[in-house]
N, C-alpha and C positions, 0 to 999 in steps of 0.2 A: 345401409348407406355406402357409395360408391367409396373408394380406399381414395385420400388426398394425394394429389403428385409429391407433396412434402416427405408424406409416411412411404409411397410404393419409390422417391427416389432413397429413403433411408436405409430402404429392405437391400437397397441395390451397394451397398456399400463395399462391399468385400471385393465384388466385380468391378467396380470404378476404382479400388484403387492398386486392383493388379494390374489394370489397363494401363493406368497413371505410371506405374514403376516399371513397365515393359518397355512403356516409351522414353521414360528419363532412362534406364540405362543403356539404352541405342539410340541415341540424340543425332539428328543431322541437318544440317544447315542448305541454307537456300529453298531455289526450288526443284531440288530432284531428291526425294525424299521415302527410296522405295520398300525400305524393309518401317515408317513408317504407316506409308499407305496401305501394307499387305496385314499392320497388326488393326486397322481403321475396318479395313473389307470384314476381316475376321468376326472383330468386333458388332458387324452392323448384317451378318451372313444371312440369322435367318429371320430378317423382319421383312415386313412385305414395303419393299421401299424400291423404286425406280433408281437405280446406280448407276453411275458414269463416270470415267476419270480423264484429266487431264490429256492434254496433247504436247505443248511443251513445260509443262509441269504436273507433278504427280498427285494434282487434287486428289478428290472425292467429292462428286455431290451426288445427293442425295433426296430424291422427290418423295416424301411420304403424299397419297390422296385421304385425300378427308371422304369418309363415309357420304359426307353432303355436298351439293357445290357452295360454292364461293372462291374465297379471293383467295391469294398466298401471304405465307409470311417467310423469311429470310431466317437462319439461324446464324453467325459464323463461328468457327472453331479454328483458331491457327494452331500449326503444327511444327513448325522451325525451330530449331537451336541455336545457340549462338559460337562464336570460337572462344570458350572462356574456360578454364582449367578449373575441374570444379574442386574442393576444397570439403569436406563434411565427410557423415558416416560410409563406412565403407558397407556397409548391408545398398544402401541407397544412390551412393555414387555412380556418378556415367560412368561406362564402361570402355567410352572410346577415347583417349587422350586427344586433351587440346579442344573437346565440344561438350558443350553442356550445355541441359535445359536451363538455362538460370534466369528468364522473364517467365517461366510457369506455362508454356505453354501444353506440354505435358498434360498439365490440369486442365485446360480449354480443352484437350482431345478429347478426354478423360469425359467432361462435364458433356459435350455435345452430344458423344455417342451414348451418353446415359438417358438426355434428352429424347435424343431418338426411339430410344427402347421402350421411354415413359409413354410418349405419345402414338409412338406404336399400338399399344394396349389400350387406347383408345379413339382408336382411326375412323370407327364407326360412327360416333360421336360426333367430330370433328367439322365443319362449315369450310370445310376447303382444304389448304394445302401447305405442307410445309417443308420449304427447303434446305436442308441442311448440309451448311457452306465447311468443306475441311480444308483450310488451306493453305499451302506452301508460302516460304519465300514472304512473311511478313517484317523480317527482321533487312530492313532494305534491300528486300528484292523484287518489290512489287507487285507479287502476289497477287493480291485481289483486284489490280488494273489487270493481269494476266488471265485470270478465272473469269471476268466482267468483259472483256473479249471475249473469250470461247462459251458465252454463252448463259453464263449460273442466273444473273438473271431473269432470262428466260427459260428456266427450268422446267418452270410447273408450267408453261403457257401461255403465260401472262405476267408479267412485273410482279412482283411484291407490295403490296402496300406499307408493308413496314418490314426493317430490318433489325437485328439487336446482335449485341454481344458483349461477351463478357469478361474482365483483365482481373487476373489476381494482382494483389500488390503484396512483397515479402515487407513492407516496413511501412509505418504512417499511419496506417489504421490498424485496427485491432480484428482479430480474426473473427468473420463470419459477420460483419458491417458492409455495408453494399452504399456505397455513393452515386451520383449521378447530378446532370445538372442540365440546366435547357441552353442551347446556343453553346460558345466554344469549348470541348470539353478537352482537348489533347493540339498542341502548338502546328503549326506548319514547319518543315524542315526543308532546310536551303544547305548545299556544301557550295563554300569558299575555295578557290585553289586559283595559287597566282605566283607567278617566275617572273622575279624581276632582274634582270639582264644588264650588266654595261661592260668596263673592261678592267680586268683584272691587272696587278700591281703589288710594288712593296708598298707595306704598310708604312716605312718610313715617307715615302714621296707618292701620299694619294693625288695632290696635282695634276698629275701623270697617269693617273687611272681615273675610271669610274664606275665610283662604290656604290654598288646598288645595296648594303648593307644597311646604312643610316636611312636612305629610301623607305625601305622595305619596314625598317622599325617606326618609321614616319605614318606609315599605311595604316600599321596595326592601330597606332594611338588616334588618326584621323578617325577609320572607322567606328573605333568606339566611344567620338566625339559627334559622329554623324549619329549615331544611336539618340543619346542626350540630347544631341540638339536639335532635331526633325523628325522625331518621334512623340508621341502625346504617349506621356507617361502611362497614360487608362488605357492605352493598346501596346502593350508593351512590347519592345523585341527584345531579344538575347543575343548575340553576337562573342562567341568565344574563337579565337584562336589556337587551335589544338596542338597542333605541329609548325616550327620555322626551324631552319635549315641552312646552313650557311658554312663556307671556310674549312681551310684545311691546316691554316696555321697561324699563330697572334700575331706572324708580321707580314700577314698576305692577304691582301685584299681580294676578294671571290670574285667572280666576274659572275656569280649567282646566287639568286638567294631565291627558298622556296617558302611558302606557307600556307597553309591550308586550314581552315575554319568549320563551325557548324552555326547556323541562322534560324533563328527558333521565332515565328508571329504567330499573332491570335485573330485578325481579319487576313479578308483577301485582300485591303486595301494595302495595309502595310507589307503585305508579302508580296502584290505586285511592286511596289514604289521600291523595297528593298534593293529588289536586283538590280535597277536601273542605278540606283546611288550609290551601292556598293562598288557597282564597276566603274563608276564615274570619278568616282574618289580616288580608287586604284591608278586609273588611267590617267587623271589628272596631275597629280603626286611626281608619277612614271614621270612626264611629260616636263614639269618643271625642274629636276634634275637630270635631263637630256638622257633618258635611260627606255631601256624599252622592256617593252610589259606583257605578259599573256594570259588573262585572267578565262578562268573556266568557275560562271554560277550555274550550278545544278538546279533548280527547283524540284528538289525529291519526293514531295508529300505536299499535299494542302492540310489546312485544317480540320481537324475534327470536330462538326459542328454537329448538334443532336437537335433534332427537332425538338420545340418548345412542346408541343401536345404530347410525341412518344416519348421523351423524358421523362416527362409530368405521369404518365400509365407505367412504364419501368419504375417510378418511386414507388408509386402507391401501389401497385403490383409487390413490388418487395415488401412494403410497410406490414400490405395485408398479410400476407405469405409468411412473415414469418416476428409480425410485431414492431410497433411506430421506433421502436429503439433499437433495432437492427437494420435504419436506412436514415440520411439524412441527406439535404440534399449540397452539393459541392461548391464552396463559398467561390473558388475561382478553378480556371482550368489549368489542367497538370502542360508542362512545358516537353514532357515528352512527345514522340508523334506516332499515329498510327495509319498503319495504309487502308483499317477501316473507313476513313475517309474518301478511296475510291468510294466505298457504296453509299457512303450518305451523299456523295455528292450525284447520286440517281434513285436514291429512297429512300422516303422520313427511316430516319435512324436515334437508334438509342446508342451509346457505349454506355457499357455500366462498370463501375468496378469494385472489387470484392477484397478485402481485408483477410487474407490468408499468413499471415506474422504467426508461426508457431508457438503455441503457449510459453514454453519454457525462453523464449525473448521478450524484450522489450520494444515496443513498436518504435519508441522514438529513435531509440537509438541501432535498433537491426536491420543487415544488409539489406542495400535496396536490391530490384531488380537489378540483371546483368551483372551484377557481385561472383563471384568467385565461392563466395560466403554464403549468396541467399540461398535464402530454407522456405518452404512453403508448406502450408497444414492442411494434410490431406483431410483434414474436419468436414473442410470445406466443400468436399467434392458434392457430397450428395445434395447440398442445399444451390450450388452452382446451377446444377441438373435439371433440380426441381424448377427454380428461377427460370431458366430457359424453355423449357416445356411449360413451363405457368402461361410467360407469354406470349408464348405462340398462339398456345388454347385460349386465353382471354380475347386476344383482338383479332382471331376469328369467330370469336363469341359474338363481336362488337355492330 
């Protein structure tokens, strides 16, 4: 009997998580990422795979052909760091001050090119073709609009029929639990940023000036009165305020005040209508206290929406793979956002996510992602692997 990708990704353990710890201790950010791509090339040297890298970013992809024709499938693997000062063991700690892998990406490299190596070894087998996506610049740099540019996917020839990927999470689940769900899985992301302008004065005689301070405190509270009130609570947004800025001294009125926000939806409906309202509230605000305005909305990300069919084969693919109580499926979607959304918004897509909370924590209460704190359990690597080579192989089965 042929060996299961479960058992030949388990054998691969020792290799997946040297991988893993080569890349968390040389962590870099964005997308120019070249001492991670030359440990990727390394990694992926001697499989029989069509390779290509980046132009203004330092991909990897990767065409494995299928022994047989047919169609393609998409794999994605990010690769980025964030600027977060990491905190934990010192055997395991970044190596570069000020960056660390702490959303796990690391693991996604780690899991992909394991994937590759699984399905390598059975290329002959295979009904087609499979892309395997490494890529920079996830961590808002837009990465995967930049690689869907230059081409990934039309890799193999032909579009993808489906795509997948896979997110560890350091907290919330329990290690080695795979979620997923059909329809939105990950929020859309919007950046706020707005100068409100008048003229500056003593505090004792604002008469004589104009304070665009009380304005500006007005904005914040409007906005997240516009939230509540022209929003259907079952599509929810989020609208937080991160940074305001203002004054130089308790009796000087500023002649500026700054603020800048993050805008989190689950339709395209409410993430179109946002930015129209958001700047309309701003500007109007501006407008009734004779003050002037300059608002900058981003729309950074759409939603992560998963196809209802490849959701539904990513569940049951896990279920089977590794038993009905190591997968269920996700009651609602997580309000962070992913630029995996570039490719679902051009091919049925799955995200999947994977419960890596290392034993010795407690899920409810251990660092989440981008923590300083988070930990992730390299448990996880070889069954990450296995999952993504499962589904490549199945729905070219299909």
């Amino acid at each position: 009997m042929a060996e299961s990708l479960r058992d030949a990704a388990a054998g691969m353990r020792d290799d997946l998580v040297r991988l893993r710890r080569d890349v968390h201790r040389e962590p870099e950010i964005g997308l120019d990422l070249p001492r991670t791509q030359e440990k990727v090339l390394r990694a992926l040297d001697d499989l029989p795979l069509e390779i290509t890298t980046g132009r203004r970013l330092t991909s990897v992809t990767a065409v494995l052909r299928g022994g047989r024709p047919g169609p393609a499938v998409l794999l994605r693997g990010d690769m980025d760091a964030l600027p977060v000062t990491e905190r934990g063991d010192a055997d395991l700690v970044s190596g570069v001050p000020g960056v660390m892998h702490a959303c796990g990406h690391d693991l996604h490299t780690a899991m992909l090119a394991g994937a590759a190596r699984l399905l390598a070894d059975r290329r002959e087998s295979l009904p087609g073709d499979v892309v395997f996506m490494f890529q920079p610049g996830e961590e808002g740099h837009h990465g995967a609009r930049f690689m869907i540019e230059e081409g990934v996917l039309d890799a193999a020839g032909e579009r993808p029929v489906a795509a997948y990927a896979l997110h560890v999470i350091s907290a919330g689940l329990p290690s080695g639990l795979f979620t997923t769900r059909g329809g939105p899985m990950m929020a859309a992301a919007d950046r706020l940023r707005v100068a409100v302008r008048g003229a500056g004065g003593h505090g004792a005689l604002p008469h004589l000036a104009k304070d665009p301070l009380p304005a500006a405190c007005e904005m914040v509270i409007a906005l997240q009165t516009m939230v509540t009130r022209e929003f259907d609570p079952f599509d929810p947004v989020v609208l937080t305020v991160g940074t305001f800025n203002a004054g130089t001294g308790d009796n000087v009125i500023p002649e500026e005040v700054r603020f800048a926000g993050t805008v989190r939806s689950f339709s395209d409906a409410a993430h179109l209508k946002l930015k129209d309202r958001a700047v309309e509230v701003v500007r109007g605000i501006a407008a009734a206290h004779g003050l002037r305005v300059e608002v900058e909305y981003a729309q950074d990300f759409p939603v992560t929406v998963n196809d209802a069919a490849e959701a539904a084969f990513a569940g049951d693919t896990a279920g089977e793979l590794f038993g009905p109580d190591r997968f269920f499926v996700a009651p609602q979607p997580l309000p962070a956002s992913e630029d995996f959304s570039f490719i679902g918004g051009h091919v049925p897509s799955a995200f999947v996510s994977l419960g890596a909370c290392p034993p010795d924590r407690d899920p409810a209460t251990a660092a989440l992602n981008h923590s300083p704190d988070a930990a992730f359990d390299e448990a996880v690597l070889p069954d990450g692997a296995a999952l993504l080579a499962e589904l490549a192989e199945r729905r070219l089965h299909r």
